[in-house]
C-alpha positions in Angstrom: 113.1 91.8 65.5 113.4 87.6 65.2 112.2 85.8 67.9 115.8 84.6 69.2 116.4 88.2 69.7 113.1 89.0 71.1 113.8 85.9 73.8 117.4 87.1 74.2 116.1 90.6 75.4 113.8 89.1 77.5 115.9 86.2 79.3 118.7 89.3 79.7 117.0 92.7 79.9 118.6 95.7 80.1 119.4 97.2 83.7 117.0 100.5 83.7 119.6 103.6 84.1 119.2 105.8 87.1 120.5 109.7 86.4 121.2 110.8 89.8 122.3 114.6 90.4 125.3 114.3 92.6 123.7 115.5 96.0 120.5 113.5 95.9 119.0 111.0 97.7 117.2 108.4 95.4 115.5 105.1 94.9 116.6 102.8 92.6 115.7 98.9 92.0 119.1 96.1 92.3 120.9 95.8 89.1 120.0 99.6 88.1 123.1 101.5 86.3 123.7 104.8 88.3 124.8 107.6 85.9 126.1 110.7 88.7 125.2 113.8 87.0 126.7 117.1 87.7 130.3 116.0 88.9 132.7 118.2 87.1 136.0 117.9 88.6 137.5 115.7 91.1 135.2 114.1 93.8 134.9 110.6 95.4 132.1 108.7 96.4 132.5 106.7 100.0 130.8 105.0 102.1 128.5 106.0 105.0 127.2 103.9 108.1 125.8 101.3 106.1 127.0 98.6 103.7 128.3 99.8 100.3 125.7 100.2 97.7 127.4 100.3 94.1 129.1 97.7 92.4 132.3 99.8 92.3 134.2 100.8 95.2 134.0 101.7 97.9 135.3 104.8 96.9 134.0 105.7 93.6 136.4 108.7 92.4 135.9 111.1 89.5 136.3 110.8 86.7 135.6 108.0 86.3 138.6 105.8 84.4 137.2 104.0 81.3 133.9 103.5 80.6 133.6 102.4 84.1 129.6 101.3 84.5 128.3 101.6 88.6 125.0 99.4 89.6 123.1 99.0 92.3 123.9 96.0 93.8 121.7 92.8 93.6 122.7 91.6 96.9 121.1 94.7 99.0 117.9 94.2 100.9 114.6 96.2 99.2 112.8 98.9 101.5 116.3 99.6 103.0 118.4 102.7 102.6 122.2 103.0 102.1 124.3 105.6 102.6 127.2 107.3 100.9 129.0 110.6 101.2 129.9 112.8 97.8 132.9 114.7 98.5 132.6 117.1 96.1 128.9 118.2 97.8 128.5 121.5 99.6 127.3 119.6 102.8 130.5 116.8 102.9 129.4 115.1 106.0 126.0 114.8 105.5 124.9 111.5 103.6 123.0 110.9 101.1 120.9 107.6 100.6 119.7 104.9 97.7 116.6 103.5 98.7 116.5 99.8 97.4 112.9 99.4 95.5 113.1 95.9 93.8 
C-alpha cells in the first residue's frame, strides 16, 4: 500500500458495519453502517419516543430501494439509547433500542 493511500485510509476510515438481527437491541458507535439482518418481506422501521437514530428515514421500509446505506447518526449523544419500532417483529409495539457507544 503507498503512503498517500495509507494517509487516505487513515484521514477517511471506513464506518465499522453493524449486522443487527431485526428484533435486537444493540450498541453501536456514530457513523456505524447498520446492515438489518433477517427482514424478508415487507417491513418498516419507525420511530419510537426518542429522536430518530439512522441516517435514513424516519421510516426505513423494506426492501430497501437501491443500495440504500443506513448509519448511525453522528449527531446523537453517546451513553444514550434510541428507540425504534420494526414492523415486521412479532412484538410490534414493543421498541427496540441503539445504544450510542462512541
Amino acid at each position: 500500500m503507498t503512503a498517500e493511500k495509507q494517509k487516505r485510509e487513515r484521514d477517511n476510515p471506513t464506518p465499522p458495519v453493524a449486522n443487527v438481527p431485526k428484533c435486537t437491541d444493540f450498541s453501536a458507535a456514530m457513523g456505524t453502517e447498520v446492515n438489518f439482518t433477517g427482514i424478508t418481506g415487507p417491513c418498516t422501521i419507525s420511530p419510537g419516543n426518542t429522536p430518530w437514530p439512522f441516517s435514513v428515514g424516519p421510516n426505513i421500509v423494506f426492501p430497501l430501494v437501491g443500495n440504500t446505506k443506513i448509519y448511525v447518526l453522528s449527531s446523537l449523544t453517546v451513553g444514550n439509547d434510541y428507540q425504534y419500532v420494526v414492523s415486521c417483529c412479532q412484538t410490534e409495539s414493543a421498541p427496540h433500542t441503539v445504544t450510542v457507544t462512541g
